[in-house]
mmCIF file as Biopython writes it, N, C-alpha, C and O atoms, coordinates in Angstrom:
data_model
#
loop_
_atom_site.group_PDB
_atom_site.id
_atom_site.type_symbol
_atom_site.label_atom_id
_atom_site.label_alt_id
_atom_site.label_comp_id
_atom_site.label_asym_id
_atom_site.label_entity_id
_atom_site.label_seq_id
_atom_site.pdbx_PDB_ins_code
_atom_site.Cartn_x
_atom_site.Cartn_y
_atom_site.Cartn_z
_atom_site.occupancy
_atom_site.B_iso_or_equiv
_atom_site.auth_seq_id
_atom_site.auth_asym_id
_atom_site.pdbx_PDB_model_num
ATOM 1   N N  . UNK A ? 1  ? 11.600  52.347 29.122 1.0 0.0 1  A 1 
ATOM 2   C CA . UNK A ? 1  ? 11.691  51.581 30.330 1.0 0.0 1  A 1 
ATOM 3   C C  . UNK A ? 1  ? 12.457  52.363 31.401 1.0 0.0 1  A 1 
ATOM 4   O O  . UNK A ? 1  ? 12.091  52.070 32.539 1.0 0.0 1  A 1 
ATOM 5   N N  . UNK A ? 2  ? 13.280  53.144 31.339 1.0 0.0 2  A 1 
ATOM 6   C CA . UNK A ? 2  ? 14.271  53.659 31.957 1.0 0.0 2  A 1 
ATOM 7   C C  . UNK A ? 2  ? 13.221  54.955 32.615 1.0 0.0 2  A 1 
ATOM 8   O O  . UNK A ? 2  ? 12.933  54.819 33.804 1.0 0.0 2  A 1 
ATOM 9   N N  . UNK A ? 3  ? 12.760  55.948 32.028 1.0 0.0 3  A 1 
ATOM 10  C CA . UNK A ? 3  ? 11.526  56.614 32.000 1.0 0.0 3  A 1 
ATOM 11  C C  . UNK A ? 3  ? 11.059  56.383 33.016 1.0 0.0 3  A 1 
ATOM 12  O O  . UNK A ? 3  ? 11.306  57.127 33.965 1.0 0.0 3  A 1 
ATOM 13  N N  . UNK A ? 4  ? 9.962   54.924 33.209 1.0 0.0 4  A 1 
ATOM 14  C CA . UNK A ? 4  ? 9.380   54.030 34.025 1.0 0.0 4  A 1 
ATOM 15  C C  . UNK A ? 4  ? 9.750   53.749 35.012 1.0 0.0 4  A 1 
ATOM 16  O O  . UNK A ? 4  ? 8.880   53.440 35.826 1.0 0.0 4  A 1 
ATOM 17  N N  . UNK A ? 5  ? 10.932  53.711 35.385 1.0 0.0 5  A 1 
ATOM 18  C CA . UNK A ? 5  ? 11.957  53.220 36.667 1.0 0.0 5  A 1 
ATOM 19  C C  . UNK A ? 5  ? 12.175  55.033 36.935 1.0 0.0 5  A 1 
ATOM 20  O O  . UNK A ? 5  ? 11.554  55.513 37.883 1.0 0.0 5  A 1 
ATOM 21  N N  . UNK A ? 6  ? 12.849  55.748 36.281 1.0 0.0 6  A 1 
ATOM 22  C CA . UNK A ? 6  ? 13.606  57.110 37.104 1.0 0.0 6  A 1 
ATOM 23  C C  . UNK A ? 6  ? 12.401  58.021 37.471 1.0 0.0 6  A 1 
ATOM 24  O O  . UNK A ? 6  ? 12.130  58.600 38.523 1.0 0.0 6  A 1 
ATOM 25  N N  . UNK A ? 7  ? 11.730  57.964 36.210 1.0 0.0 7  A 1 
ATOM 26  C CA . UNK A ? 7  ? 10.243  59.074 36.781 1.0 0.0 7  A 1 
ATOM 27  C C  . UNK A ? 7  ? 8.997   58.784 37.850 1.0 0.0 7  A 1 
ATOM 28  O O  . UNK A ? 7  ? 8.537   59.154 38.929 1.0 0.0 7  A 1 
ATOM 29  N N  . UNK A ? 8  ? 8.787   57.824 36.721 1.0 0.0 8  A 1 
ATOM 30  C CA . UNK A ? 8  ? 7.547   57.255 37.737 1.0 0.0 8  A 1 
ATOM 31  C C  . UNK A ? 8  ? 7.724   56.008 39.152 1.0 0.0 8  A 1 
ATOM 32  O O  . UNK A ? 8  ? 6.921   55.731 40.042 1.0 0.0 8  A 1 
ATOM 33  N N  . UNK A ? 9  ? 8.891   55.552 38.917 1.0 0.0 9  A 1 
ATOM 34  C CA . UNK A ? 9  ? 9.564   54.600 39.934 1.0 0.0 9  A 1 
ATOM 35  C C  . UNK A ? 9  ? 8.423   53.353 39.983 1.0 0.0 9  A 1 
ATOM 36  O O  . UNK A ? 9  ? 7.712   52.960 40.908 1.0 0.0 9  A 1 
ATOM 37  N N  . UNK A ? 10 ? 8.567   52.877 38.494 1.0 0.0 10 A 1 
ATOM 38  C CA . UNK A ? 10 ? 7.679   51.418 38.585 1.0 0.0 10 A 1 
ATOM 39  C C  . UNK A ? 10 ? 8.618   50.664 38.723 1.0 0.0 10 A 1 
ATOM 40  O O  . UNK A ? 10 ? 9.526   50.912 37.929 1.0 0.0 10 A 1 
ATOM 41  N N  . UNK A ? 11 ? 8.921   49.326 39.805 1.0 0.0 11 A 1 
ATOM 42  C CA . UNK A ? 11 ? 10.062  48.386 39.487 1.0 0.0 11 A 1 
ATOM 43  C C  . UNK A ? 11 ? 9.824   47.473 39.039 1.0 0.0 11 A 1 
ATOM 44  O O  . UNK A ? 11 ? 10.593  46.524 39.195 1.0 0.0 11 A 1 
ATOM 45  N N  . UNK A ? 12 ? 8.649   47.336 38.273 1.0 0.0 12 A 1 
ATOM 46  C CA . UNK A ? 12 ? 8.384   46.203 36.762 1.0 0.0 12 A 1 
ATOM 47  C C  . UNK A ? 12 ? 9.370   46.089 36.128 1.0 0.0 12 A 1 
ATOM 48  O O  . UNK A ? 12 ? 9.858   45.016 35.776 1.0 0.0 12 A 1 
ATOM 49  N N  . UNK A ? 13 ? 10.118  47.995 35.721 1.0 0.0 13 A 1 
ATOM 50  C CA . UNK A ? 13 ? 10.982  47.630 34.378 1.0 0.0 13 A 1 
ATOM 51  C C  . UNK A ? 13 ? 12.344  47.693 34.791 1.0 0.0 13 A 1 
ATOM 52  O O  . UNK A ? 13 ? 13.182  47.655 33.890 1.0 0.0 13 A 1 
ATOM 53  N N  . UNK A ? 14 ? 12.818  47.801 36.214 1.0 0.0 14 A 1 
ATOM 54  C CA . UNK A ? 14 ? 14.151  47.805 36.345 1.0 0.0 14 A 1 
ATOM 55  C C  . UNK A ? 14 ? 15.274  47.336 35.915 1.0 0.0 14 A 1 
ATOM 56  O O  . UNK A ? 14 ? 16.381  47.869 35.844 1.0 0.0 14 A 1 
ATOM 57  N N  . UNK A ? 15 ? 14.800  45.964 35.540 1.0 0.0 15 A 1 
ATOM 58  C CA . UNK A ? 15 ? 15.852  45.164 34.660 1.0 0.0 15 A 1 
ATOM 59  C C  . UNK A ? 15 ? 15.547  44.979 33.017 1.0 0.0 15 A 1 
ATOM 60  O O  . UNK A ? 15 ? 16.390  44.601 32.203 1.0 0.0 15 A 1 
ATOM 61  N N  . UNK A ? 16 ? 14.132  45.333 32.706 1.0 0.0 16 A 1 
ATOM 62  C CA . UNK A ? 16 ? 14.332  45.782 31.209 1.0 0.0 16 A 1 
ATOM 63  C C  . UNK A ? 16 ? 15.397  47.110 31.143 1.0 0.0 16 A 1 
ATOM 64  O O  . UNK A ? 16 ? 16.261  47.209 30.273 1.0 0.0 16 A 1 
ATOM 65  N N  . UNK A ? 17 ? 15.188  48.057 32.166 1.0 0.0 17 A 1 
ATOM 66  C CA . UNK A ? 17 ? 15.764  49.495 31.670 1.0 0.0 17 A 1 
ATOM 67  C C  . UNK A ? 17 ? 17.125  49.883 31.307 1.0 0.0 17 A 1 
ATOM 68  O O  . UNK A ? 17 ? 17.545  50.952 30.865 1.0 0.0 17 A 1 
ATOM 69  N N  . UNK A ? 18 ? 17.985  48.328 31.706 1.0 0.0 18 A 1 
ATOM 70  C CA . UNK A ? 18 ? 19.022  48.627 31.654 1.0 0.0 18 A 1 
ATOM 71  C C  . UNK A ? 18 ? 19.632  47.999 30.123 1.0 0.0 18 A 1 
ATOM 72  O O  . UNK A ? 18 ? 20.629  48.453 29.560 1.0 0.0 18 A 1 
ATOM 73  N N  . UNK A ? 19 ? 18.808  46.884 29.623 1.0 0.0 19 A 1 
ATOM 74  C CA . UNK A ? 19 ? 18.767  46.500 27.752 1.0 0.0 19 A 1 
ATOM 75  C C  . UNK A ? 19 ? 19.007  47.654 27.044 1.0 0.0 19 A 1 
ATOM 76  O O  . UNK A ? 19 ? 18.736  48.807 27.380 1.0 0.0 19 A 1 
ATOM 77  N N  . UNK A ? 20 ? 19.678  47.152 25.766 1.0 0.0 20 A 1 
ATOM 78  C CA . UNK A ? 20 ? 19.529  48.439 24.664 1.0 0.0 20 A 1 
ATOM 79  C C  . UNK A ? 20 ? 18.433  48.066 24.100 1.0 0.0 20 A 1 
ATOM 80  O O  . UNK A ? 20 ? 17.852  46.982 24.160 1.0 0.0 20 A 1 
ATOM 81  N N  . UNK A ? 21 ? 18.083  49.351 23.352 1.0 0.0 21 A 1 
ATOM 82  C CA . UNK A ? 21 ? 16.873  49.213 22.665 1.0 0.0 21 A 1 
ATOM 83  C C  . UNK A ? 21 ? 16.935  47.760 21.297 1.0 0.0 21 A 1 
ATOM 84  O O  . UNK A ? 21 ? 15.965  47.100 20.923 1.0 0.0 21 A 1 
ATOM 85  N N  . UNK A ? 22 ? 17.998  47.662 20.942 1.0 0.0 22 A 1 
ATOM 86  C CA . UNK A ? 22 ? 18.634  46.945 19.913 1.0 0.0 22 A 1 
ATOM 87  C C  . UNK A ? 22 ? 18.308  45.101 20.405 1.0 0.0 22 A 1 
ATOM 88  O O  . UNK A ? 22 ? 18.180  44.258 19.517 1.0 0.0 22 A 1 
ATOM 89  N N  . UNK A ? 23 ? 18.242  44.837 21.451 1.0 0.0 23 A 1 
ATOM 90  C CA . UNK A ? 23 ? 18.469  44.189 22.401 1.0 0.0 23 A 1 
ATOM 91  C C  . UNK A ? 23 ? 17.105  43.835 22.333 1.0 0.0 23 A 1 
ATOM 92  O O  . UNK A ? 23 ? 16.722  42.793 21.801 1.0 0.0 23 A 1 
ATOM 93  N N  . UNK A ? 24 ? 16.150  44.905 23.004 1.0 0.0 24 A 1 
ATOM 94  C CA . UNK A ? 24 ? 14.721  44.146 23.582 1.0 0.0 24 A 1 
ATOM 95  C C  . UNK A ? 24 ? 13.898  44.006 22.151 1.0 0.0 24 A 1 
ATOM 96  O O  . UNK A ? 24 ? 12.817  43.417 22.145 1.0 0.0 24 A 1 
ATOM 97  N N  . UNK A ? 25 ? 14.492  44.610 20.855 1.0 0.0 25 A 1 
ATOM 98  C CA . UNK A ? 25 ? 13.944  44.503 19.557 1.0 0.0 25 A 1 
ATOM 99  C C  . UNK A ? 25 ? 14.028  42.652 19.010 1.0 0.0 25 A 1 
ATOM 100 O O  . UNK A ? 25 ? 13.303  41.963 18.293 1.0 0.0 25 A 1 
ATOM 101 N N  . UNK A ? 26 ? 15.382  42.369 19.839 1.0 0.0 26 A 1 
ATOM 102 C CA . UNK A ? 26 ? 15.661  40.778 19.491 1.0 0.0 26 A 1 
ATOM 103 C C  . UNK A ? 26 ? 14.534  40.029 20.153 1.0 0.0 26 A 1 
ATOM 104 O O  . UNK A ? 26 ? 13.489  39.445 19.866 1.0 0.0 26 A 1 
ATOM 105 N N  . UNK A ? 27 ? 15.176  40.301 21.039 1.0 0.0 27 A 1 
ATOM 106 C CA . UNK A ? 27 ? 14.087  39.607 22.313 1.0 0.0 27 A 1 
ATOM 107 C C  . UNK A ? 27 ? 12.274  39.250 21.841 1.0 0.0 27 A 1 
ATOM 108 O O  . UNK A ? 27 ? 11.704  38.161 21.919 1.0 0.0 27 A 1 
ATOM 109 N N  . UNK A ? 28 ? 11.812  40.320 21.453 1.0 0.0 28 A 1 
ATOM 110 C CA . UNK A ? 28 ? 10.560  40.181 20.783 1.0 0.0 28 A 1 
ATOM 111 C C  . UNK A ? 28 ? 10.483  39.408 19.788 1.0 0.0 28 A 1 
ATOM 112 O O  . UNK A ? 28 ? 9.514   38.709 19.493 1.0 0.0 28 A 1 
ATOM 113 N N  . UNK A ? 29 ? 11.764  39.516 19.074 1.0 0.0 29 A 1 
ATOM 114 C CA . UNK A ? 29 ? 11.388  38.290 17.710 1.0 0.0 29 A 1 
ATOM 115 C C  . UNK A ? 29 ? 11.352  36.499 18.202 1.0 0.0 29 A 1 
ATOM 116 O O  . UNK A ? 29 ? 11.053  35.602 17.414 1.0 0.0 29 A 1 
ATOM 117 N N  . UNK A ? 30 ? 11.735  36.276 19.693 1.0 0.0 30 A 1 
ATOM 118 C CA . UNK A ? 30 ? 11.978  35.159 20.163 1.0 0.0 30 A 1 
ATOM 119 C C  . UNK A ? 30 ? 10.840  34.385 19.649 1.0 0.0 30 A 1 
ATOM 120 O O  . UNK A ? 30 ? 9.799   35.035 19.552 1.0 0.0 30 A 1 
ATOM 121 N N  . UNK A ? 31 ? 10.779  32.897 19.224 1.0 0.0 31 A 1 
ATOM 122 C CA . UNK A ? 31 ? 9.594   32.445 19.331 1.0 0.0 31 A 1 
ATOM 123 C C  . UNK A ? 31 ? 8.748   32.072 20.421 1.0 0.0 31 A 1 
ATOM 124 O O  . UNK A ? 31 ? 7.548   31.826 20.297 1.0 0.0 31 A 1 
ATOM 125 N N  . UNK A ? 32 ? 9.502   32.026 21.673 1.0 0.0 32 A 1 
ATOM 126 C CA . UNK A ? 32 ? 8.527   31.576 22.602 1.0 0.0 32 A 1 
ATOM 127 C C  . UNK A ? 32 ? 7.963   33.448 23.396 1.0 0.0 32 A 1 
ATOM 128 O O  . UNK A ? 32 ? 7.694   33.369 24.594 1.0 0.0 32 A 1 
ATOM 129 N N  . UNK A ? 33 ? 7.880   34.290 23.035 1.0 0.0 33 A 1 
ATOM 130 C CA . UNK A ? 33 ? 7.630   35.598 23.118 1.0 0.0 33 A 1 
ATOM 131 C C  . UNK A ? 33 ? 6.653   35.894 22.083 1.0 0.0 33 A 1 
ATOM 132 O O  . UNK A ? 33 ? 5.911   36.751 22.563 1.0 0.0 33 A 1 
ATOM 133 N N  . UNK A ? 34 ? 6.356   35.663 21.127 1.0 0.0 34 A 1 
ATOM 134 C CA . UNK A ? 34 ? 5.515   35.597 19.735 1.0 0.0 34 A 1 
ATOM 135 C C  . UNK A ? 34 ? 4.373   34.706 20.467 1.0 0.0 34 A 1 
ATOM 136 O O  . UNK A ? 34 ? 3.278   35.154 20.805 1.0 0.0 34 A 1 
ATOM 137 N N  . UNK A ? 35 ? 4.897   33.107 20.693 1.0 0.0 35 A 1 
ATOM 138 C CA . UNK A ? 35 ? 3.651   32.953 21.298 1.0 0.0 35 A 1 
ATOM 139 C C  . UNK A ? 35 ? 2.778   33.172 21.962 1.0 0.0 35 A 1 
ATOM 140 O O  . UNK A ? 35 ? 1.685   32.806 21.530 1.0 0.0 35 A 1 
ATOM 141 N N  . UNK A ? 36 ? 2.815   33.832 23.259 1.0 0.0 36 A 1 
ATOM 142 C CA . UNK A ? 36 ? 2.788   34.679 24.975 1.0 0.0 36 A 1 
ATOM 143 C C  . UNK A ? 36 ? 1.881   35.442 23.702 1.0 0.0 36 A 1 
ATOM 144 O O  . UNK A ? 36 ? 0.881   34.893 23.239 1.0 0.0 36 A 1 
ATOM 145 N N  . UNK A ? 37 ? 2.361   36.745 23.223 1.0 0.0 37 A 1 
ATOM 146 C CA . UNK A ? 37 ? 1.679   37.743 22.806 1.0 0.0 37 A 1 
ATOM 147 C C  . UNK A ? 37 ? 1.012   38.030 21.506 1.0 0.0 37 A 1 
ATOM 148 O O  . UNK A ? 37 ? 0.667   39.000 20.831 1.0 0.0 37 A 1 
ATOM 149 N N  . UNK A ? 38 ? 1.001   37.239 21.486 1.0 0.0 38 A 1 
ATOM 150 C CA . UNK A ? 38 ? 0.143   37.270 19.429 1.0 0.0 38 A 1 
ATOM 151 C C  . UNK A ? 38 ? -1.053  36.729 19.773 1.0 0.0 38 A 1 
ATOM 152 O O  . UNK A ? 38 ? -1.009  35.684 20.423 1.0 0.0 38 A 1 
ATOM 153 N N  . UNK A ? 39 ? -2.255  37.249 19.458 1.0 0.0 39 A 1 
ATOM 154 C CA . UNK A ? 39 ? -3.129  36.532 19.731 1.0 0.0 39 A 1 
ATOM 155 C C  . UNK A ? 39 ? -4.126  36.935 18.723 1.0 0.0 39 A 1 
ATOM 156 O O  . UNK A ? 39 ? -4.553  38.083 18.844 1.0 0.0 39 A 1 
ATOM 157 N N  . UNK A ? 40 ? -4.680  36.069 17.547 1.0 0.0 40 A 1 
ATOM 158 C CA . UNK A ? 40 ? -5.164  36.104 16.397 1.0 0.0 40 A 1 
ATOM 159 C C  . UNK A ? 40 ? -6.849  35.765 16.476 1.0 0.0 40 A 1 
ATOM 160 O O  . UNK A ? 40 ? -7.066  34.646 16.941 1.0 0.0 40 A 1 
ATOM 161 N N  . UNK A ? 41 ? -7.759  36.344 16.195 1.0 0.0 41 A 1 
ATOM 162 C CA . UNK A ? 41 ? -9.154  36.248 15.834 1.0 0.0 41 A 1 
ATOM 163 C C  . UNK A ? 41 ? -9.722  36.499 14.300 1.0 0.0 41 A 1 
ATOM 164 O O  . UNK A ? 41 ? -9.295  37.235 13.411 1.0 0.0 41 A 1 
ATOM 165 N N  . UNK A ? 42 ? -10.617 35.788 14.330 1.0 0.0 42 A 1 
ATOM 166 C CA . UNK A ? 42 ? -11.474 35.514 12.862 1.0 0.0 42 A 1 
ATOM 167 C C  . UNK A ? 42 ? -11.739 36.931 12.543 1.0 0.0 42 A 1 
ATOM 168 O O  . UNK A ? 42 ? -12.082 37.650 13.482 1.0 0.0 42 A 1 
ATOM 169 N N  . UNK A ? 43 ? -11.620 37.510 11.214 1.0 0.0 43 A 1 
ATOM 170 C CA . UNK A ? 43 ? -12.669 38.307 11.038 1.0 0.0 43 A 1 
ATOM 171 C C  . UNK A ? 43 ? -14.327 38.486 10.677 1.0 0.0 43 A 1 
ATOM 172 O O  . UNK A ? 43 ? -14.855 37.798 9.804  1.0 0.0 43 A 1 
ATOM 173 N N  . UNK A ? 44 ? -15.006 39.413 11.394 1.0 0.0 44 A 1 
ATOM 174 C CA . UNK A ? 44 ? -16.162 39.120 11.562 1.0 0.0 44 A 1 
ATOM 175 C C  . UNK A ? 44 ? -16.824 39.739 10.415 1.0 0.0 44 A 1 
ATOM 176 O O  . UNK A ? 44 ? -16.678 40.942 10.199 1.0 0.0 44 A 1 
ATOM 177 N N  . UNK A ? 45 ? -17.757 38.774 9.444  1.0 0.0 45 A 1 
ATOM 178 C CA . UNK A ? 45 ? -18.089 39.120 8.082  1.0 0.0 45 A 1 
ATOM 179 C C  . UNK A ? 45 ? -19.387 40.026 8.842  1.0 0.0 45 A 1 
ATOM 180 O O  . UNK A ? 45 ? -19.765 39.977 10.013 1.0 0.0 45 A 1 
ATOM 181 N N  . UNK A ? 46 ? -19.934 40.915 7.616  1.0 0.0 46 A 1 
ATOM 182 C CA . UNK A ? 46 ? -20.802 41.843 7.472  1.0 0.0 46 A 1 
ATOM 183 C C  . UNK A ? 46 ? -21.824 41.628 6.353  1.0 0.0 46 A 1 
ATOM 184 O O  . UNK A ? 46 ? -21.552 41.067 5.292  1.0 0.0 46 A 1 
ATOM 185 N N  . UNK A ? 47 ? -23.191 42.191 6.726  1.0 0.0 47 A 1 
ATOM 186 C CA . UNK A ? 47 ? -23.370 41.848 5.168  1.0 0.0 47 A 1 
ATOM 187 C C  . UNK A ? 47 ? -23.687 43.825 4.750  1.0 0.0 47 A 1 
ATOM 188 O O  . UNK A ? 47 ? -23.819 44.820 5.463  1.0 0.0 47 A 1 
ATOM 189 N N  . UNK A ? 48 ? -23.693 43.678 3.827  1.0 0.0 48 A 1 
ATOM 190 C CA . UNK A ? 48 ? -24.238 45.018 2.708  1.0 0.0 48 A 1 
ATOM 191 C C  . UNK A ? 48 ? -25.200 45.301 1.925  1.0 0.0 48 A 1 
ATOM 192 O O  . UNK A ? 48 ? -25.081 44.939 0.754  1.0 0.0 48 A 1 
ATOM 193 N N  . UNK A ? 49 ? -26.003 45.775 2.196  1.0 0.0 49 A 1 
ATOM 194 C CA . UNK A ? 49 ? -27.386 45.420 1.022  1.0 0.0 49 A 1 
ATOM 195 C C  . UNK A ? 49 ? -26.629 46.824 -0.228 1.0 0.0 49 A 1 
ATOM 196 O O  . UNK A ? 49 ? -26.125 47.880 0.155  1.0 0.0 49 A 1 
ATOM 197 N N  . UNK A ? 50 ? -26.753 46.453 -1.441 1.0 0.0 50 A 1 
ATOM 198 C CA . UNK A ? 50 ? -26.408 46.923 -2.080 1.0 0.0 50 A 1 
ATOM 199 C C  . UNK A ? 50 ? -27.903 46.928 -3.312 1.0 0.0 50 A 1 
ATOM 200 O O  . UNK A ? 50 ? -28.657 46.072 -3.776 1.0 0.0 50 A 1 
ATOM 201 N N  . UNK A ? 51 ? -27.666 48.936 -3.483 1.0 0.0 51 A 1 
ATOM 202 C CA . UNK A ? 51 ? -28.858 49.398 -4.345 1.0 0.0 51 A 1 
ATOM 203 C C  . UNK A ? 51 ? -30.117 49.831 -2.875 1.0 0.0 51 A 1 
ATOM 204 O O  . UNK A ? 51 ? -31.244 50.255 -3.132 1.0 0.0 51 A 1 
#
């Protein structure tokens, strides 16, 4: 994030950049953050002819 802000000067991450890494690792385990970004689909069966 820090990267993002000094190199490329995105100010998306200005106020992530200043978190420890230790920090935004919590943050992700939040449950309302899990919800936002998890996003689960069926797997799609196949068939196989076999022989």
């Amino acid at each position: 994030m820090r990267r993002a802000v000094d190199v490329y000067g995105d100010a998306r991450y200005e106020r992530l950049a200043g978190l420890s890494v230790g920090h935004l690792y919590n943050l992700r385990k939040r449950v309302d953050y899990l919800a936002r970004r998890q996003h689960w689909t069926k797997t799609k069966g196949t068939s196989v002819s076999i022989g």
